[in-house]
N, C-alpha and C positions, 0 to 999 in steps of 0.2 A: 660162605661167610656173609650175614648179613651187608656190613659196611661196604664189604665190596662189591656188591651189587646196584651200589646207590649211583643213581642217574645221575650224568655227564660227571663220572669221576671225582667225585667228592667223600673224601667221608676219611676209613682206617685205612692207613695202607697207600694212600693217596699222597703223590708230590706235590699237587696244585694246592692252593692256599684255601681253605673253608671259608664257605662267605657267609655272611652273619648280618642278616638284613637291621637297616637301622630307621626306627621312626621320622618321616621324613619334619624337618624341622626342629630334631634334634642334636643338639652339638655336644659332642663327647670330651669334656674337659674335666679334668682331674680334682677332686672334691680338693675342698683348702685354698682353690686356687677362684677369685670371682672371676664372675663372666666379662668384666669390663678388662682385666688385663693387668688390674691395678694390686698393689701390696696387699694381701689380708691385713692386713696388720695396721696400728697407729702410726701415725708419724714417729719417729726418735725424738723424744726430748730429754736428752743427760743431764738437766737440773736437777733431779732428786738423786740421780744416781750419784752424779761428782760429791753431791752433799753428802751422801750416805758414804760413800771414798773417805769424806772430809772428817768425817765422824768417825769413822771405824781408825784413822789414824792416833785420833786422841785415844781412843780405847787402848790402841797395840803400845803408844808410849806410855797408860798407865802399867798396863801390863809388865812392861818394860823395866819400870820401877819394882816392882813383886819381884821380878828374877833376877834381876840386874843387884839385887839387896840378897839374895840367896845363894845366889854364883859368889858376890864378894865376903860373903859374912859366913864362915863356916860354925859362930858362933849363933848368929842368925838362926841359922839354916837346923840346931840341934837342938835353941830355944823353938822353934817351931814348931819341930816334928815331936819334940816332948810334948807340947801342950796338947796337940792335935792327937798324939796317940790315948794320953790321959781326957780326951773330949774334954778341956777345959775352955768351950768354946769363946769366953769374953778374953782369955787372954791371947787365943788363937787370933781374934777380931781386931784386939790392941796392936800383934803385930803386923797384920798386912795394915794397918794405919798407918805403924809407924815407917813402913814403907815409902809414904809421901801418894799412895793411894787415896783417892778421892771419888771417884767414881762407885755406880753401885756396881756388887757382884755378890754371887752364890759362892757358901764355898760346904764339900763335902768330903771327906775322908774319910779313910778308913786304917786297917793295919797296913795295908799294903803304898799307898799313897794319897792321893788328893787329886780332886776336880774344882777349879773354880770359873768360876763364869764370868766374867768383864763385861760390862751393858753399859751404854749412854743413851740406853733410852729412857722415855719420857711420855705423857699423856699424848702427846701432840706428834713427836718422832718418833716410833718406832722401828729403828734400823738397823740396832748394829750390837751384836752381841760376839763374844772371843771365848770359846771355852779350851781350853790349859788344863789338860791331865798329866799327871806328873808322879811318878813310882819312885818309891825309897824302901 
């Protein structure tokens, strides 16, 4: 066999460990990682994050109001689903208003249910979007 014939027992077959010459002056450290020792990364700063927290709360309580009006109102809940099956989308619009919804959102249906999208963003913020699919 080739391998086993290789000088001072190296190679297939072989219990000793393969030596693997290394450029002298090179240091074998793990890409992602700098050579100084130090974080790849930026420092932490949770300013925008906590904001973006801050923000996406007010999203989840308008939300809140959308379901919170459909869980208590089975009247609600069948003036909705009528309009929304008849695509009558301005009176679909009147009722998540009448919700106490104020924030923008998408809203898409179909026969089978609805998706709506909940956003508080803005030119300036862009953070925090809640999308709510929901089967009937």
């Amino acid at each position: 066999m080739y391998y086993s014939s290789f000088p001072h027992g190296y190679g297939y077959n072989s219990q000793q460990p393969a030596f693997i010459p290394v450029h002298p002056g090179y240091t074998a450290i793990p890409s992602g990682t700098p050579q100084n020792g130090g974080n790849p990364y930026p420092p932490v700063d949770t300013r925008k994050f906590n904001e973006s927290a801050q923000r996406f709360k007010q999203v989840m309580n308008q939300a809140n109001l959308f379901i919170g009006t459909i869980t208590s109102s089975n009247d609600f809940a069948r003036r909705f689903m009528d309009a929304a099956q008849r695509s009558d989308k301005s009176e679909v619009e009147r009722l998540v208003r009448s919700t106490g919804v104020t924030i923008k959102y998408t809203l898409e249906y179909t026969p089978s249910g609805i998706r709506i999208d909940f956003t508080n963003s803005d030119t300036q913020n862009n953070c925090c979007t809640l999308r709510m699919a929901l089967s009937w």
